[in-house]
N, C-alpha and C positions, 0 to 999 in steps of 0.2 A: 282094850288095846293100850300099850305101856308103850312112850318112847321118851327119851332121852335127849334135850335140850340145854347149851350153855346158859343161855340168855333167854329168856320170853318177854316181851313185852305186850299187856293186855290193851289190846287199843289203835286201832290203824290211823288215830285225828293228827292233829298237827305237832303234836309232844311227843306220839308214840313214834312217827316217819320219820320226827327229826333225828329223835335220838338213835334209833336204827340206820337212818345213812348216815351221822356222824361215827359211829361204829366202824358199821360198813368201810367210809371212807380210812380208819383207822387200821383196818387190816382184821376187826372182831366181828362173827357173824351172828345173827341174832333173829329169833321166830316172833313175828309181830301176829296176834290173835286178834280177830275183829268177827267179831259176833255177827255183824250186815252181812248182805250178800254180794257188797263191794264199794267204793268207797263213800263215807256220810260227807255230806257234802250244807248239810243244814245248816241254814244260817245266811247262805248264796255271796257275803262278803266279809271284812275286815279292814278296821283302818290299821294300816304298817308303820309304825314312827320310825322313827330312828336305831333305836335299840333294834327292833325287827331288820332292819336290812344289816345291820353289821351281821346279828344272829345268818341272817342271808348267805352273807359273803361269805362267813366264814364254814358255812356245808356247802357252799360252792351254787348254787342256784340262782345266786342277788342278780346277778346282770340278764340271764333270761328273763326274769319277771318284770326285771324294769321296761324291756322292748313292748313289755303286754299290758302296763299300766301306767298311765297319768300322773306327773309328777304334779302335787297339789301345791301350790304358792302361798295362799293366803287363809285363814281363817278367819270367817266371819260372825260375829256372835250378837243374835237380834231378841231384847227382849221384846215380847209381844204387847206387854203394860204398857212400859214407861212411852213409848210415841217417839224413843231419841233414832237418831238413825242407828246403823248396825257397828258395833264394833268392831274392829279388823285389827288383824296383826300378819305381818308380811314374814315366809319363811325364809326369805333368803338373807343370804350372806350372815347367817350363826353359825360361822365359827367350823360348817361341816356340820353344825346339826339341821336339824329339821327336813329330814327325809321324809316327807308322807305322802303315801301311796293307796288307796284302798282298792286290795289284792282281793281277784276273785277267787272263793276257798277252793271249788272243784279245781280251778288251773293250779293253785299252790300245793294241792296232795294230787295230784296227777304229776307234777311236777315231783314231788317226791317220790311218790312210790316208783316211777318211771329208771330213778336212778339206782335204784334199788337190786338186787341179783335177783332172778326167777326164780320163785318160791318163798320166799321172805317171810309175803303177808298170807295167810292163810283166814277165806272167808267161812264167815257160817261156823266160827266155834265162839262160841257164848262163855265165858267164865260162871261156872254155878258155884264152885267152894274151894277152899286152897287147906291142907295139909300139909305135913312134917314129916320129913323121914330123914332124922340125922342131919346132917348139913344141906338135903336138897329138900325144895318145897315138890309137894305134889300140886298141878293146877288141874281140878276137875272139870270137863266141859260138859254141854246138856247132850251131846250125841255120846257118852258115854268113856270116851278116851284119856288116858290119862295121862300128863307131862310131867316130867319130873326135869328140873333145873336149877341150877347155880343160883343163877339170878332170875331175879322178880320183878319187874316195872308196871307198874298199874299207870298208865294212861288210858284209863276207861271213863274218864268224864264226871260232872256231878254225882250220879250213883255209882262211881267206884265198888265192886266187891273187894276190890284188893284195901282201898281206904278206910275202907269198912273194918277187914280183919287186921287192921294196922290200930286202930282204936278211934280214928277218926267219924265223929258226928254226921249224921244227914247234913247236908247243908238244908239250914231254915230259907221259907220265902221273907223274902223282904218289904213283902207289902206293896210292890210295882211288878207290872207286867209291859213286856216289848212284843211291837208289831213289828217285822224286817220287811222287806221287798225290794225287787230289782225292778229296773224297766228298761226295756232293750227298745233303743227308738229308729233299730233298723236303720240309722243313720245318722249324722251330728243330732247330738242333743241342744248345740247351743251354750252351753253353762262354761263359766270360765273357770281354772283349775282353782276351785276352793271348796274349801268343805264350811256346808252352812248350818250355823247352829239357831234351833230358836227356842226357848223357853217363855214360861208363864200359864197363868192359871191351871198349874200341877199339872203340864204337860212339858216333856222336852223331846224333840225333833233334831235329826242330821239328815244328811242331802250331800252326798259326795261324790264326783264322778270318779269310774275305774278308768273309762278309758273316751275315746269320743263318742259312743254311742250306748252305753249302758251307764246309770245313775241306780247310787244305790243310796234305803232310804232304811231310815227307823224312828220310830215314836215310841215312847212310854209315860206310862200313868199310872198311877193307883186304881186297881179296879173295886166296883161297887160289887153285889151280889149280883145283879141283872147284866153286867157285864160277860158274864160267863155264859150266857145264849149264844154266843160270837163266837168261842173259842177253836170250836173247829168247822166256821162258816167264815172262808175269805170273802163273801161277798158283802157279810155284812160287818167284817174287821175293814173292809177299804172304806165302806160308807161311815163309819165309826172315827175316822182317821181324817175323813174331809168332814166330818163335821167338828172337830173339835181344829180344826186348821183353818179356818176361815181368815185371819187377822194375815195369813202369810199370801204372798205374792201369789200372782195368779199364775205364775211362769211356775212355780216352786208348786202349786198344787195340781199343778197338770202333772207335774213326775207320780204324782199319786194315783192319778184318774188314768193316766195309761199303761197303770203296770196289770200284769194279765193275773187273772186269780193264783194260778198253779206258781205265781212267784210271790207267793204276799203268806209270809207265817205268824204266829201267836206264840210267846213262851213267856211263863213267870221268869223273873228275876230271883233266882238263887245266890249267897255267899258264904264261903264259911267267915263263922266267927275267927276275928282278927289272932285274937289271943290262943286258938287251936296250934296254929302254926308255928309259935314257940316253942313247943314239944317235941323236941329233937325225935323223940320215939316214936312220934307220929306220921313225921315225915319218912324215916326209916328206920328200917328195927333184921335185924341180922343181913341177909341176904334180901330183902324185899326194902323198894319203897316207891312212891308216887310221885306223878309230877303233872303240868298240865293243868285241868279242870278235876283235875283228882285229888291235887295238892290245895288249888287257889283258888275255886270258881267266886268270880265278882263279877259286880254289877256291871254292865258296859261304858259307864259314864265318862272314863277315861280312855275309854279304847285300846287298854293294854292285857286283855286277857290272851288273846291271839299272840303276840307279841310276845310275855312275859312266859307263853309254851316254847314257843323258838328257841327263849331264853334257857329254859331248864333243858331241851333238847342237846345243846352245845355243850353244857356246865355235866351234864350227866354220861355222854357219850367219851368226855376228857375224864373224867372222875374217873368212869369205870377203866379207858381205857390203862391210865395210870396205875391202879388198882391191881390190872392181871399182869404187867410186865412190871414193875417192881417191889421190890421186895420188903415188908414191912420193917420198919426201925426197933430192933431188937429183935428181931429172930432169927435164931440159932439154927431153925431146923434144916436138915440137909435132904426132908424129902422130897421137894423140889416142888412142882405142877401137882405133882402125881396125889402128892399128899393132899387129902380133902380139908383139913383143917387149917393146914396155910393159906389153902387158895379161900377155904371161907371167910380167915384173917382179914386176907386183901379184900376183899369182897366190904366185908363191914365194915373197913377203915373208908374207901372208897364211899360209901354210899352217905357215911356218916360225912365226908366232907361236902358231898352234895348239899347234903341238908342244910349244914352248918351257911352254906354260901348262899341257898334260897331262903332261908328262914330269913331274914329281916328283910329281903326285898318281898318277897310273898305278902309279907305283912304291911309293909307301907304299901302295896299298890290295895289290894284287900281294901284299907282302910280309907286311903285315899279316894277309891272311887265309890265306895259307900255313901263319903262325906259329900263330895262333890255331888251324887245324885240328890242327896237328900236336899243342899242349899239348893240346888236348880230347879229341884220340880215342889219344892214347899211353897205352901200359900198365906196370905197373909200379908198387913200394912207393913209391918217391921220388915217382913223377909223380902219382898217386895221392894222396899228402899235400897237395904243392905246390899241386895243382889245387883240391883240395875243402877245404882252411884256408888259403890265401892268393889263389890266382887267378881264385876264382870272380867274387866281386866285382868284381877289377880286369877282366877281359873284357868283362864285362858291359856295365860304364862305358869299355871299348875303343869298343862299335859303337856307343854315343852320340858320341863323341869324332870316330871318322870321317866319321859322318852331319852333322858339323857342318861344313856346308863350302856358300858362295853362288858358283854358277859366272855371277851376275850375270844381266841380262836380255838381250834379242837385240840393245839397242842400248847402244854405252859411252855414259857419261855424260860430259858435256865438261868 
């Protein structure tokens, strides 16, 4: 079976809904492919900065979410060594920065797909291979039907097929592995709006509440060979997680000890290499290109992979839309729409300037949260000093620094 699409976007996550209601919102309709049999919701949170709620506002969903989640005040950052108390930094009064929220995923793609026109996302097609036909790609799925379309958006995540036939590498593991969990305490949890950080002895931990009664949590480490017994046993990743947590509060290990197995997951830490992402033709290349965990996937350690999707969602939805309603600088032709070769013109101008405007941020957040995991969970006398009398601070005021970033609204300003 053959059918005929403007737009496909492979991917129902947070890059692929954005960019489709920002479309949507624009007046352009677009078929979002998601392999599941409805929406993935893995992962159970995200920390939201700043750059994320503008992203918010400007597809129009920031002020429901905010009713659904915990505005975070302070950051607190404890090493587990050094004995000093906990570092903090207060988010208020920056200026209009420091928004941070940690947004639960299933409410944020409910929330998007919700605004979405009936039929949009289509479950249970799997992207197996992508073809050429003249100015349209063909996208193959494993039930056997074929699309043909204008445009290509691979928001399919780490294993990208579409990043893949772009020229873009596997992302490599990085040598750490994250445990997530939620814990629902069916009631005030207690905790005050901050999100709590603790490093040391090649472990680092967060603890942030969404809202009053659910706290969400994560730890990462370097895993050994025998580590891998746990990987798909929550019972012995929660025990794994309190034993290597002992030094932290007793109130802070209880968020551990009462989350229920069916919320507690395992994944390696994947990134792409920094320097990929300067490859204009990697990020797009005629009518096809990627965004999301397709484009960037990075380490968690600054909490902008969620965020830096939002971002590419708004930047790519304005791109394209600019793209199909005007008309490229020097051409002459007068066949209007109609002609395939103008429209694929705009098409690769458009996509080419996505790239151009995610390429250097793609790559400072990439790299930046690579560096940052690396100094926080390293071991060692040196690293150990460095971290807990000079760099605590500076990190800190790292993920304010990157969170401070306007990827603008759906439409340029003239």
């Amino acid at each position: 079976m053959e059918q005929v699409e403007d737009i496909v976007i492979v991917g129902a996550g947070i890059a692929g809904l954005t960019t489709s209601l920002g479309l949507h919102r624009l007046g352009i309709r677009s078929l979002v492919l998601e392999s599941s049999e409805s929406l993935r919701v893995t992962g159970f949170a995200f920390t939201t900065w700043s750059n994320a709620w503008r992203a918010l506002d400007a597809i129009g969903i920031g002020d429901s979410l905010r009713q659904q989640h915990q505005l975070i005040e302070k950051i607190s950052i404890t090493s587990t060594l050094s004995g000093q108390p906990p570092s903090e930094m207060s988010l208020k009064g920056k200026h209009g920065e420091g928004e941070i929220r940690c947004v639960k995923r299933k409410v944020l793609l409910e929330e998007l797909a919700r605004e979405l026109p009936s039929g949009t996302i289509r479950y249970s097609s799997k992207v197996v291979s992508i073809d050429e036909s003249e100015h349209l790609k063909l996208v193959h799925l494993a039930d056997g039907t074929i699309i043909k379309t204008k445009v290509l958006i691979g928001c399919d995540g780490v294993n990208s097929v579409v990043a893949k036939w772009l020229g873009f590498n596997t992302p490599p593991f990085t040598g750490r592995s994250a445990i997530r969990g939620y814990t629902d305490f069916k009631g005030s949890h207690g905790f005050e709006p901050k999100f709590l950080q603790f490093f040391g002895k090649g472990i680092r931990a967060g603890f942030i509440p969404c809202d009053d009664q659910i706290m969400y949590w994560f730890f990462t480490w370097s895993p050994s060979s025998q580590d891998k017994d746990f990987e798909d046993n929550p019972a012995k990743m929660k025990q794994f997680v309190l034993s290597k947590c002992g030094d932290f509060p007793d109130r802070v290990k209880a968020v551990i000890e009462n989350t229920l197995l069916d919320s507690i997951i395992s994944s390696p830490l994947r990134y792409r290499r920094p320097w990929e992402v300067l490859w204009r033709g990697n990020i797009s290349k005629g009518n096809v290109c990627v965004a999301g965990d397709a484009l960037h996937p990075m380490t968690p350690d600054i909490g902008q992979g969620g965020c830096a999707a939002l971002e590419d969602g708004i930047v790519l939805a304005r791109c394209i839309a600019e793209a199909l309603t005007k008309t490229p600088s020097g051409d002459t032709s007068d066949g209007g729409d109609d002609d395939d070769g103008v429209v694929f013109k705009r098409i690769e101008m458009g996509l080419n300037k996505f790239a151009k405007e995610r390429r250097w941020r793609s790559f400072e957040l990439i790299s930046t949260s690579y560096i940052v995991g690396y100094i926080q969970q390293s071991e060692g006398k040196i690293w150990n000093l460095l971290r807990d009398k000079v760099l605590s601070a500076y990190l800190a005021g790292l993920l304010m620094k990157r969170s401070d970033f306007d990827c603008g609204k759906l439409t340029s300003t003239p």
